[in-house]
Backbone as numpy.savetxt, mean C-alpha at the origin, in Angstrom:
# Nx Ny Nz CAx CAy CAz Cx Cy Cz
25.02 -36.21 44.38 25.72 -35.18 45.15 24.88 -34.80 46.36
25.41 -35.14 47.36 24.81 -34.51 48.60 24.59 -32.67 48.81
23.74 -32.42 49.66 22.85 -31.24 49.79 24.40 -30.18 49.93
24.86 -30.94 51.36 25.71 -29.92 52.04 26.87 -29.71 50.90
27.44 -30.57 49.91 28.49 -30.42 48.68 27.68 -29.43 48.12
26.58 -29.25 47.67 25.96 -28.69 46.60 25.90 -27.19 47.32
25.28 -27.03 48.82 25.54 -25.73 48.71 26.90 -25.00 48.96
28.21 -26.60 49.60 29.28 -25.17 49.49 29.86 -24.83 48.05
29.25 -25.47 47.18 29.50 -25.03 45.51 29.19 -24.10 45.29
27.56 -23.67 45.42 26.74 -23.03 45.32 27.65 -21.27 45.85
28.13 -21.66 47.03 28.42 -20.57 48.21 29.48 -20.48 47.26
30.89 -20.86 46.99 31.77 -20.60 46.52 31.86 -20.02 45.42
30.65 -20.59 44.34 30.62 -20.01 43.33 29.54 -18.99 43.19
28.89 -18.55 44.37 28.39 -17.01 44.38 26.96 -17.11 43.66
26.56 -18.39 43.18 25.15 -18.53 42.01 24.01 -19.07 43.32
23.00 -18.80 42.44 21.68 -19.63 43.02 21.49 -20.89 42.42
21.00 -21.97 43.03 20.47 -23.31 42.36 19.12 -22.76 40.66
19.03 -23.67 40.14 18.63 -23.25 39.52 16.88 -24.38 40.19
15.81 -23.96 39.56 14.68 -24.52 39.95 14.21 -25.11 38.99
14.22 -25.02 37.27 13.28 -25.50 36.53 12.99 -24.17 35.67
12.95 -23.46 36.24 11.52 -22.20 35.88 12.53 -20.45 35.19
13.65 -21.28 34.97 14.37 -19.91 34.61 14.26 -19.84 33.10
14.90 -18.69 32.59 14.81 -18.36 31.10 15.63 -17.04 30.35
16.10 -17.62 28.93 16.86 -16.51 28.84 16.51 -16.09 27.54
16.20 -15.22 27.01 15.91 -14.30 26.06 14.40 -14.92 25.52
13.54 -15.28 26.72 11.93 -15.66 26.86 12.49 -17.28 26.39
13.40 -17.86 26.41 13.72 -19.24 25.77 13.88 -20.23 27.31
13.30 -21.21 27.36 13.62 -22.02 28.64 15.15 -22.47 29.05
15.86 -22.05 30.15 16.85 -22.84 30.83 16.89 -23.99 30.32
16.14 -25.08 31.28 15.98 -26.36 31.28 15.17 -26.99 30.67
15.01 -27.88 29.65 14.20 -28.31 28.34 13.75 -29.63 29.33
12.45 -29.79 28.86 11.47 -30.75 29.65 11.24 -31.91 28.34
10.37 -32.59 29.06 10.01 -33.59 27.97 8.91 -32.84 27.25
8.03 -32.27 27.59 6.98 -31.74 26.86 6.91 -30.17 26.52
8.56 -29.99 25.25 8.85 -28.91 25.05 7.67 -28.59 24.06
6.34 -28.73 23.52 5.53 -27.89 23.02 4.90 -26.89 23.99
4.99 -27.41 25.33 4.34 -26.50 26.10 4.98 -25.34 26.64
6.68 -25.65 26.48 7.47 -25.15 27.01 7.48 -23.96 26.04
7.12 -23.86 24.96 7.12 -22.85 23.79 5.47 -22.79 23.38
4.67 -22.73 24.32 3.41 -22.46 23.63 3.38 -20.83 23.81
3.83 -20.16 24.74 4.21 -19.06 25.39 4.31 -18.28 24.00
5.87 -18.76 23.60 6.34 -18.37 22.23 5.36 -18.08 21.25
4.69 -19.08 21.02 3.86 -19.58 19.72 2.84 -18.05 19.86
2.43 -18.09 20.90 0.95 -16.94 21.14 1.72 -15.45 20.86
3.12 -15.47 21.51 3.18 -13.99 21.49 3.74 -13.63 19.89
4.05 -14.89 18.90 4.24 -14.44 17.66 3.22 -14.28 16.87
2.55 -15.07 16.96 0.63 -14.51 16.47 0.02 -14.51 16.66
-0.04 -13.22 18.19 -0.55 -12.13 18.22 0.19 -11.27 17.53
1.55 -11.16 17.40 1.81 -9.89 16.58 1.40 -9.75 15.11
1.48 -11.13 14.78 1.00 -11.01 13.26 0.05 -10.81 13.01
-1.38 -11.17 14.14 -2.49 -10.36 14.26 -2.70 -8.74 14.48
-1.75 -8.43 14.76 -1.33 -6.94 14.85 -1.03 -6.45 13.87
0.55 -7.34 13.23 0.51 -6.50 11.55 -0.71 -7.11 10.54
-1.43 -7.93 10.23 -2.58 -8.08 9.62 -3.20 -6.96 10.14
-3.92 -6.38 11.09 -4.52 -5.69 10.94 -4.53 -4.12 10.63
-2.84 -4.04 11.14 -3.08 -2.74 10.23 -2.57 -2.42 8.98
-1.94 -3.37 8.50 -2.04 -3.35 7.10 -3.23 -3.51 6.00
-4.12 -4.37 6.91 -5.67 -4.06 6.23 -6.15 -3.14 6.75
-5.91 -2.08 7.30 -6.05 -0.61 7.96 -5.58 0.06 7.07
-4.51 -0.16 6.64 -4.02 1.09 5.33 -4.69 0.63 4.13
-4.86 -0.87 4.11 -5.60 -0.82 2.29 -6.36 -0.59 2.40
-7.49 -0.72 3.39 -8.75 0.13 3.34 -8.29 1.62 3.31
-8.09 1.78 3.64 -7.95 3.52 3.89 -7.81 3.68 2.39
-6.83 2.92 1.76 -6.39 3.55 0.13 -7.55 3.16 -0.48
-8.05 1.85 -0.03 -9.55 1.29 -1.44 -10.29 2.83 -1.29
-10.28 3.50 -0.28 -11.64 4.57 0.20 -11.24 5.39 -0.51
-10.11 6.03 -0.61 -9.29 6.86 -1.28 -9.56 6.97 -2.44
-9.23 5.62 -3.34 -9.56 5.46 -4.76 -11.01 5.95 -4.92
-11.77 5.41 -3.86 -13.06 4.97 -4.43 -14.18 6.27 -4.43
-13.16 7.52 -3.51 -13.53 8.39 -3.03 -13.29 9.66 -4.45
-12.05 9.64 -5.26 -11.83 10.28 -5.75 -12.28 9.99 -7.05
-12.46 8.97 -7.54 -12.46 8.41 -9.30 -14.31 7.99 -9.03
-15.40 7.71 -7.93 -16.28 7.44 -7.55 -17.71 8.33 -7.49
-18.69 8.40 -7.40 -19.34 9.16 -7.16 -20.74 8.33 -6.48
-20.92 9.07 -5.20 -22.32 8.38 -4.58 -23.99 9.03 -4.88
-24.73 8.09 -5.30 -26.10 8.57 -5.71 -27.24 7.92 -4.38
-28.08 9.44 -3.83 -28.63 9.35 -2.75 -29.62 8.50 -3.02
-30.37 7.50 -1.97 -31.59 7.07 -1.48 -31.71 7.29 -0.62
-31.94 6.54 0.65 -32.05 7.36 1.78 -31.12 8.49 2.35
-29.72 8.07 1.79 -28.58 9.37 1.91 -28.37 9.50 3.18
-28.66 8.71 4.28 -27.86 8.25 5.68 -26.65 7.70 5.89
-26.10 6.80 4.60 -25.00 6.41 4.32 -24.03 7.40 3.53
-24.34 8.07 3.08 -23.38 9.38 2.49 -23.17 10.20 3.39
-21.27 10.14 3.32 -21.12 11.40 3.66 -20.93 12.44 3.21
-21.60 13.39 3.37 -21.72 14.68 2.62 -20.43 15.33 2.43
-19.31 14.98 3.76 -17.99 16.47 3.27 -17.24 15.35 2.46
-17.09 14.41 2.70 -16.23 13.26 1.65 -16.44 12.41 0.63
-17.68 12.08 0.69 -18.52 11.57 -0.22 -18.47 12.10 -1.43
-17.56 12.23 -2.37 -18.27 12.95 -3.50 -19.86 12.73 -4.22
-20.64 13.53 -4.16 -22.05 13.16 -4.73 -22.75 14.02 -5.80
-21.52 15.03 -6.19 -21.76 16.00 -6.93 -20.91 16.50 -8.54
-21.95 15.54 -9.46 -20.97 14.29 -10.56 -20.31 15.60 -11.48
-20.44 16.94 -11.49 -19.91 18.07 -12.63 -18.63 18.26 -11.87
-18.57 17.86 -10.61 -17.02 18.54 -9.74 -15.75 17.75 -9.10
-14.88 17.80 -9.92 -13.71 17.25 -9.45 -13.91 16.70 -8.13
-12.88 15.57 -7.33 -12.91 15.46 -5.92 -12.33 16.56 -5.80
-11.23 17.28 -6.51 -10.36 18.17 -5.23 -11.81 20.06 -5.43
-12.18 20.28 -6.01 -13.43 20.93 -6.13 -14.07 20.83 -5.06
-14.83 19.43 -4.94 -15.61 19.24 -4.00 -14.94 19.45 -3.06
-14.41 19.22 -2.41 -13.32 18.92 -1.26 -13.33 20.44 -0.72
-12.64 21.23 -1.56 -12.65 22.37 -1.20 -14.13 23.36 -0.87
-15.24 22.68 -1.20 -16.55 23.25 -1.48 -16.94 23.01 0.15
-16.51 21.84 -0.14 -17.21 21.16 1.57 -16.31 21.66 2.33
-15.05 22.36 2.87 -14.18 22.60 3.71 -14.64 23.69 3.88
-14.80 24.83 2.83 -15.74 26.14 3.47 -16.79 26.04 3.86
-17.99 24.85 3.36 -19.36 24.96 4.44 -19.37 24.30 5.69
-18.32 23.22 5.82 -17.92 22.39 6.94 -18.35 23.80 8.21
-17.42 24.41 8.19 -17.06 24.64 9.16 -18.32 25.98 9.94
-18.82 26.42 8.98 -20.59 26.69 9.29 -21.89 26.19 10.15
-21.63 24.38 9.31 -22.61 23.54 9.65 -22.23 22.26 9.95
-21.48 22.26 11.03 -20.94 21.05 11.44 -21.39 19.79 12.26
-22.80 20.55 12.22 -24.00 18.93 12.66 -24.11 18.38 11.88
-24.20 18.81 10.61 -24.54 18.09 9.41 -23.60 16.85 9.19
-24.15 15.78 8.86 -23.32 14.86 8.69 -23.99 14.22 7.36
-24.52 13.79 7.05 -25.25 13.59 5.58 -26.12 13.96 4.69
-26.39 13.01 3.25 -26.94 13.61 2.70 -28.78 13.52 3.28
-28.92 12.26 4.31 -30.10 12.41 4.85 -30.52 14.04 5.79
-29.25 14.20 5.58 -30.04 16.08 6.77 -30.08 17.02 5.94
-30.35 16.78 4.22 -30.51 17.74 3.80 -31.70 17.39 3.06
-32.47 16.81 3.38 -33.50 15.70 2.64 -35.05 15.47 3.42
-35.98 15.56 2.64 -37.27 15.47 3.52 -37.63 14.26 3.94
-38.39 14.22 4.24 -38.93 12.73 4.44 -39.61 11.36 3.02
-39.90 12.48 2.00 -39.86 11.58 1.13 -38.81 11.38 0.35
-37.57 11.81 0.58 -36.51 11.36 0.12 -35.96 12.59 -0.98
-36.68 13.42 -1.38 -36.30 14.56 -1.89 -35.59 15.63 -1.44
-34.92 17.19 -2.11 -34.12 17.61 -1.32 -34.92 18.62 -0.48
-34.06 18.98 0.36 -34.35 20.07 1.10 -34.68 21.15 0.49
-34.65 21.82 -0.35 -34.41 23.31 -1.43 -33.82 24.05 -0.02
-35.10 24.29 0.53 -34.57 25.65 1.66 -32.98 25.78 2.43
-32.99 24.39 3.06 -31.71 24.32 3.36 -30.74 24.06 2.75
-30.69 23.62 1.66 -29.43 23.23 0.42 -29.06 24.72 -0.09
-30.35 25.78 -0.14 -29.80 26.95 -0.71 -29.25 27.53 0.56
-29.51 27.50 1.51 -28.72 28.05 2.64 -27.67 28.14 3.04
-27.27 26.73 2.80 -25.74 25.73 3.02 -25.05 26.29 1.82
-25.23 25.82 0.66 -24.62 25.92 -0.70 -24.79 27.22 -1.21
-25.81 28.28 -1.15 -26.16 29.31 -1.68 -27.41 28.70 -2.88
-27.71 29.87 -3.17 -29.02 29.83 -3.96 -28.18 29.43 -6.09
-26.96 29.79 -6.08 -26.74 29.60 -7.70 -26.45 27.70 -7.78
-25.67 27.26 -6.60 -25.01 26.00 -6.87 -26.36 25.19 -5.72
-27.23 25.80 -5.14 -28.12 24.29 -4.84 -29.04 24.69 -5.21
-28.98 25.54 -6.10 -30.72 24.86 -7.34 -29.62 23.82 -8.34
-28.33 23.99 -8.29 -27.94 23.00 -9.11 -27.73 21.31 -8.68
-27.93 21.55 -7.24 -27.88 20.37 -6.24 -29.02 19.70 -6.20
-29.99 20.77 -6.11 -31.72 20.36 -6.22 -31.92 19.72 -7.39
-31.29 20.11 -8.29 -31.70 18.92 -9.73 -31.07 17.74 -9.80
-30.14 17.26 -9.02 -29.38 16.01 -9.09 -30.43 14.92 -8.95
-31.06 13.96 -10.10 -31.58 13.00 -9.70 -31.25 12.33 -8.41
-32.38 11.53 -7.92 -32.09 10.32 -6.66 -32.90 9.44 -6.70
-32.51 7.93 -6.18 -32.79 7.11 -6.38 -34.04 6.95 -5.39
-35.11 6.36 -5.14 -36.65 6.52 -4.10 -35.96 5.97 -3.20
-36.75 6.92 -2.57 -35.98 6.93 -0.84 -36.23 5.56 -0.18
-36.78 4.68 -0.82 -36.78 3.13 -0.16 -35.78 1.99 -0.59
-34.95 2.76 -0.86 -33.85 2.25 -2.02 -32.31 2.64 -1.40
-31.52 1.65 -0.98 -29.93 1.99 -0.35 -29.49 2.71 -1.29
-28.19 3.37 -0.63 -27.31 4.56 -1.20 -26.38 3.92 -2.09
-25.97 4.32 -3.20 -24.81 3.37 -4.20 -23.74 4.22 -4.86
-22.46 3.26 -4.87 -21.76 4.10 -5.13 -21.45 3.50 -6.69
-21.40 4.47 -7.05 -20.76 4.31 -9.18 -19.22 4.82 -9.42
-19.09 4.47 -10.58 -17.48 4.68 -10.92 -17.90 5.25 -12.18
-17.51 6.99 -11.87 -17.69 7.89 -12.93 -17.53 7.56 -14.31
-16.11 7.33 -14.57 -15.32 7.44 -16.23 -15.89 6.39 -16.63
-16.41 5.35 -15.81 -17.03 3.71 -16.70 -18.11 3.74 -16.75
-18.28 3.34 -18.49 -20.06 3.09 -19.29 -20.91 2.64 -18.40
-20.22 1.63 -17.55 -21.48 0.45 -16.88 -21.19 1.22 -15.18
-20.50 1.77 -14.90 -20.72 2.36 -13.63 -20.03 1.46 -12.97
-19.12 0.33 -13.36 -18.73 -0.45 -12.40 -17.82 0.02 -11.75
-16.65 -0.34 -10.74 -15.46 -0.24 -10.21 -14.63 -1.38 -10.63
-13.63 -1.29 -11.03 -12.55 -2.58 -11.07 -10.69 -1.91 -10.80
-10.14 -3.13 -10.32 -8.57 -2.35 -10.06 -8.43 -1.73 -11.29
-8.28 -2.14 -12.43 -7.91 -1.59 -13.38 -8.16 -0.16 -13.61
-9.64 0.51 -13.31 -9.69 1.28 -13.10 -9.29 2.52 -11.85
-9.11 1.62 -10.94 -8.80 2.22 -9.84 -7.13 2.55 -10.21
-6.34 1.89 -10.21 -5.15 2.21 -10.85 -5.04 3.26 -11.71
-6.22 3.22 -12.86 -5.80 4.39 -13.65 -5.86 5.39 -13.30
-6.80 5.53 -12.52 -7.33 7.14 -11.36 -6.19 7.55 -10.75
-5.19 6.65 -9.95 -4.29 7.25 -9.25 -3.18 7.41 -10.29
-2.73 6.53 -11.33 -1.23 7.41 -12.60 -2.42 7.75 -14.17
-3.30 9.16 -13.65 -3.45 8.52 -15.00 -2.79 9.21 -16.09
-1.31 9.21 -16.07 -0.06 9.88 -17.23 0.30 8.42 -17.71
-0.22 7.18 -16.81 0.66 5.97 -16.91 0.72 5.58 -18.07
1.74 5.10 -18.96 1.53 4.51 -20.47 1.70 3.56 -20.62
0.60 3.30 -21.15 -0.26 1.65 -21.57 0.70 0.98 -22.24
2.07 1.51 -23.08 2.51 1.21 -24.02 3.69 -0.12 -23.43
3.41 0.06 -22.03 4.56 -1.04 -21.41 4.18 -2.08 -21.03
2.89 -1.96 -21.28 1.67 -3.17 -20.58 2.37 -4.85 -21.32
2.73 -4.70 -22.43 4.09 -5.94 -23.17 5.01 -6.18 -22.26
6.07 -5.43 -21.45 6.51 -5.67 -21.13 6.88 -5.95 -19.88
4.99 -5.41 -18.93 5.15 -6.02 -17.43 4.69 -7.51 -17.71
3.58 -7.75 -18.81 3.36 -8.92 -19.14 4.63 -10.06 -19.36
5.81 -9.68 -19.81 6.83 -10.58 -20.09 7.73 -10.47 -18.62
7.70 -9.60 -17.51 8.24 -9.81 -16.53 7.19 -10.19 -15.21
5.79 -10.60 -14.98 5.09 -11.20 -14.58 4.92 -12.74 -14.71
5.44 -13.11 -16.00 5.20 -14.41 -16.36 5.05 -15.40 -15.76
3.84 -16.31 -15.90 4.28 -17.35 -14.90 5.04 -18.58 -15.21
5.76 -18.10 -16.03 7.04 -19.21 -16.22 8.23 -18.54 -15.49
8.15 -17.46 -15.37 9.30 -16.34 -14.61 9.77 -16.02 -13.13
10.42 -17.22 -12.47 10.39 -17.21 -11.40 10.13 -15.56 -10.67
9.68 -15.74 -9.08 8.60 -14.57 -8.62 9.95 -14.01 -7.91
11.13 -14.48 -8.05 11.87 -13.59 -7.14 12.47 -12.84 -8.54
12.69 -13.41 -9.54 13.64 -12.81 -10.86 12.31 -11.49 -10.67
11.07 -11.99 -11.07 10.33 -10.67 -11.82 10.11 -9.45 -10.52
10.45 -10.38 -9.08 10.76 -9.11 -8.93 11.50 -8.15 -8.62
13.05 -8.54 -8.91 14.31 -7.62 -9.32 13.98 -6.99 -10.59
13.46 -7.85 -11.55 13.26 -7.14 -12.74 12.29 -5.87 -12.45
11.33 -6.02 -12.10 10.00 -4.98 -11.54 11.01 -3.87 -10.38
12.04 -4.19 -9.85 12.55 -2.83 -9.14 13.58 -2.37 -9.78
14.29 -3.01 -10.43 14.87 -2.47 -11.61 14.84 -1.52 -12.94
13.66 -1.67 -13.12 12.46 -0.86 -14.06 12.03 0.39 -13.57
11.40 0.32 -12.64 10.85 0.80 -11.47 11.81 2.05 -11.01
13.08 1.51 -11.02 14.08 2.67 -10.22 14.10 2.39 -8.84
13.82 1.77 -8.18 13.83 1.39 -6.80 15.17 0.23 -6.67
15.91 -0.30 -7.52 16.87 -1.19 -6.96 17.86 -0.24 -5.90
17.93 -1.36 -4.74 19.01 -0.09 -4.18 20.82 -0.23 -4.69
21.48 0.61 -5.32 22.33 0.72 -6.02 23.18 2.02 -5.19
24.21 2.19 -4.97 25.25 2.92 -4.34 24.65 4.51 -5.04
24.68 4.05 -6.36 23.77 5.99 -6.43 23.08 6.35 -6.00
21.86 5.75 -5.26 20.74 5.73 -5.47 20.74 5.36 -3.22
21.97 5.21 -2.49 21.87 4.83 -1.17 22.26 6.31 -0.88
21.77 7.37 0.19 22.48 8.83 0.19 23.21 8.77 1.67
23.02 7.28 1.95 23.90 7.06 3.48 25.74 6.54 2.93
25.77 6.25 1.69 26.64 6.12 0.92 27.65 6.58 0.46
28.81 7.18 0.85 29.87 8.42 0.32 30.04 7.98 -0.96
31.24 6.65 -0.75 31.56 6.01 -2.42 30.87 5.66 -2.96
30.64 5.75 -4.12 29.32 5.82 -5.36 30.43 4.84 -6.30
31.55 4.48 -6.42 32.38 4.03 -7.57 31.94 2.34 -6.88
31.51 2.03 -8.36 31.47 0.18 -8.61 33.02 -0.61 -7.55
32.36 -1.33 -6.74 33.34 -1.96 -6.21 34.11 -3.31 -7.25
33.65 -3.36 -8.22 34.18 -4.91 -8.78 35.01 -4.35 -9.90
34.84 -3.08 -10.58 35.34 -2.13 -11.64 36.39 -1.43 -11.00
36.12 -0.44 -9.99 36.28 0.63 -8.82 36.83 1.64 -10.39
35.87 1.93 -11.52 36.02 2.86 -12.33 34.85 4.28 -12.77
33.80 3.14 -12.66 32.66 4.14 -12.87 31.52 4.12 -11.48
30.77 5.31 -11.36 29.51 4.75 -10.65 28.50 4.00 -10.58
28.22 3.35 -9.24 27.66 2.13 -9.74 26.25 1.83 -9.57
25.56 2.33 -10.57 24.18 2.00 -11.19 23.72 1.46 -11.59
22.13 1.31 -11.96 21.57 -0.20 -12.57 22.07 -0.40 -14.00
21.91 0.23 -14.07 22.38 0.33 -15.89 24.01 -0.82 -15.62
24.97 0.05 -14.78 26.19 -0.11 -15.05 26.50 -1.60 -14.06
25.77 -1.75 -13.37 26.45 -3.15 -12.35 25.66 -4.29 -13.42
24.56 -4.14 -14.18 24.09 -5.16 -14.73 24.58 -5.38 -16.54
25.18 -4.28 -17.21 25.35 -4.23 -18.62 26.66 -3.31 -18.71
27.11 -2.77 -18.05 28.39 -1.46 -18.37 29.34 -2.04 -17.35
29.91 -2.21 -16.85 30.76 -2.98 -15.84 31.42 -3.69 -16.42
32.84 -3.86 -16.81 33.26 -5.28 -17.10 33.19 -6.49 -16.74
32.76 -6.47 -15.69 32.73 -8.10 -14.79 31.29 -8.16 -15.15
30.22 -7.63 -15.40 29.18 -8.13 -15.84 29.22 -8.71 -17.34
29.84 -7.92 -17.82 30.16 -8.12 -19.53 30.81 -8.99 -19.44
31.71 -9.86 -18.69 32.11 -11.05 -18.92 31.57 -12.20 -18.69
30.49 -11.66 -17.44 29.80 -12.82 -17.18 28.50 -13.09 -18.36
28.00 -12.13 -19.10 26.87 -12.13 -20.33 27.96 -12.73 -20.99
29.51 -12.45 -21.62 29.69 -13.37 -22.02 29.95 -14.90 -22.31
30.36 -14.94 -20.95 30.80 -16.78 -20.99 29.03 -17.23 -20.93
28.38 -16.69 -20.56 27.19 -17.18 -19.94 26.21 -18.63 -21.40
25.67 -19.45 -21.35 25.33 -20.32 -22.76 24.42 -19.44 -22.94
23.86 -18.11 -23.09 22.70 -17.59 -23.05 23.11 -16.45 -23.87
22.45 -16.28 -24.95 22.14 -15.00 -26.14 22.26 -13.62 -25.56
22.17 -13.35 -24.47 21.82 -11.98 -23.31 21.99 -10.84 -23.06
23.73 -11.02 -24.18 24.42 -9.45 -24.03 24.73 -9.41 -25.50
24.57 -8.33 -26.13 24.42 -7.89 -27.31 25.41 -6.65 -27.33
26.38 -6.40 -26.30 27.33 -5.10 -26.43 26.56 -4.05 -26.28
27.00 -2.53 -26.38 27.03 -1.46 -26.54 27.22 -0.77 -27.70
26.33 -1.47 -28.22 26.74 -0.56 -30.16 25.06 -0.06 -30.28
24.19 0.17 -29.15 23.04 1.04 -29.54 23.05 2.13 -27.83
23.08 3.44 -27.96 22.28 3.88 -26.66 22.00 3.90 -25.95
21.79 3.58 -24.65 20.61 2.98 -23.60 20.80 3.84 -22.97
19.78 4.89 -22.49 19.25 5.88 -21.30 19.15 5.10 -19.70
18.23 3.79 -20.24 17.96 3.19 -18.69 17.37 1.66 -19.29
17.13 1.08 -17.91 16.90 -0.20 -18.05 15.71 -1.00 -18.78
14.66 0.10 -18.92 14.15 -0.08 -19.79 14.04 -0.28 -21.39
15.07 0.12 -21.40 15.46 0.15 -23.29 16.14 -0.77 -23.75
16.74 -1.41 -22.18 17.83 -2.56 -22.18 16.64 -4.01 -22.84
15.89 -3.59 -21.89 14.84 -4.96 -21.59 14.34 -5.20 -22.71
């Protein structure tokens, strides 16, 4: 096609030529032979973002490991440059939320203070004078007796409730439910399984849980009535075992699974 055809096209139809170099929703116009380069663009700006959510999602689990480790934990001084004194719990007779509150009224007194090294001499022992100052004279002669480890010796942190002082999830878990009952520990074991495909265990695990989202349970939701029934509301209990169309499908199903309604069931747990 000659120049002068092309621009009275161009003119008539009101557009610009195109060059190579255009793009529409960051995606290339015109595909080249060496479309990796043409999408390397792409490639960087998707991870970088995932370098973005990696990092602050390891921003919040740290924050929670500290949390745990802060409340169920207790730190024993050596040099005590690494302790912090208002968060640190280091004071093994007093709750975190105790402490917490102990340190929020002297905080705001002595707010140079930043550790347990500024309350500490040079050989690694306490201050007396200033601990009774800070704390008062009844609770830091009780501070003054807290063993410490020789001041040539790093700061360590222990895990109160355990014999050996260790930390482990297990324990850390228990610190944050500890109402939790052990007594189900059978039955996350049988929905963990690793014969149990990971998407089943984990409907089963939000199911349990109370987190499936279910029309009772959506509050952006007006109708709450089972769409496949349109008789009762439709809950975990009822879309998976109370529903007729489920009950028919446990029945035809080659699988042992549904046992009727001739016992009780509160919730899905009792089912299981």
């Amino acid at each position: 096609m000659g120049g002068h055809q092309k621009s009275n096209i161009l003119k008539f139809l009101n557009v610009k030529e195109c060059n190579g170099q255009e793009r529409h929703l960051g995606n290339p116009f015109v595909f080249k032979r060496r479309r990796r380069e043409e999408y390397k663009f792409l490639k960087e700006k998707v991870l970088k973002r995932i370098e973005g959510w990696k990092t602050k999602l390891l921003s919040l689990r740290v924050a929670l490991l500290w949390d745990v480790l802060y409340k169920g934990g207790l730190s024993i001084a050596g040099k005590g440059d690494s302790i912090d004194i208002w968060r640190q719990p280091c004071i093994p007779w007093l709750e975190y939320g105790e402490f917490r509150d102990i340190m929020e009224q002297v905080k705001t007194r002595y707010p140079h203070m930043k550790s347990i090294a500024d309350f500490s001499n040079d050989d690694g022992s306490w201050n007396t004078a200033l601990v009774h100052d800070v704390f008062g004279v009844p609770l830091g002669e009780k501070i003054c007796k807290i063993d410490r480890l020789p001041v040539e010796h790093n700061d360590i942190l222990v895990w109160k409730e355990a014999g050996d002082e260790l930390f482990t999830v297990k324990r850390g878990f228990q610190s944050i439910h500890p109402t939790q009952d052990n007594s189900d520990s059978s039955l996350w074991k049988l929905i963990w399984n690793q014969r149990t495909h990971f998407r089943h265990s984990t409907n089963i695990w939000r199911l349990v849980s109370g987190c499936f989202p279910t029309r009772d349970r959506l509050v952006f939701v007006a109708d709450k009535v089972c769409p496949m029934c349109d008789v009762e509301n439709e809950t975990a209990l009822h879309i998976f075992w109370e529903c007729h169309c489920s009950q028919a499908i446990w029945f035809s199903s080659p699988f042992a699974c549904f046992r009727g309604n001739t016992l009780p069931m509160a919730t899905v747990k009792d089912k299981l």
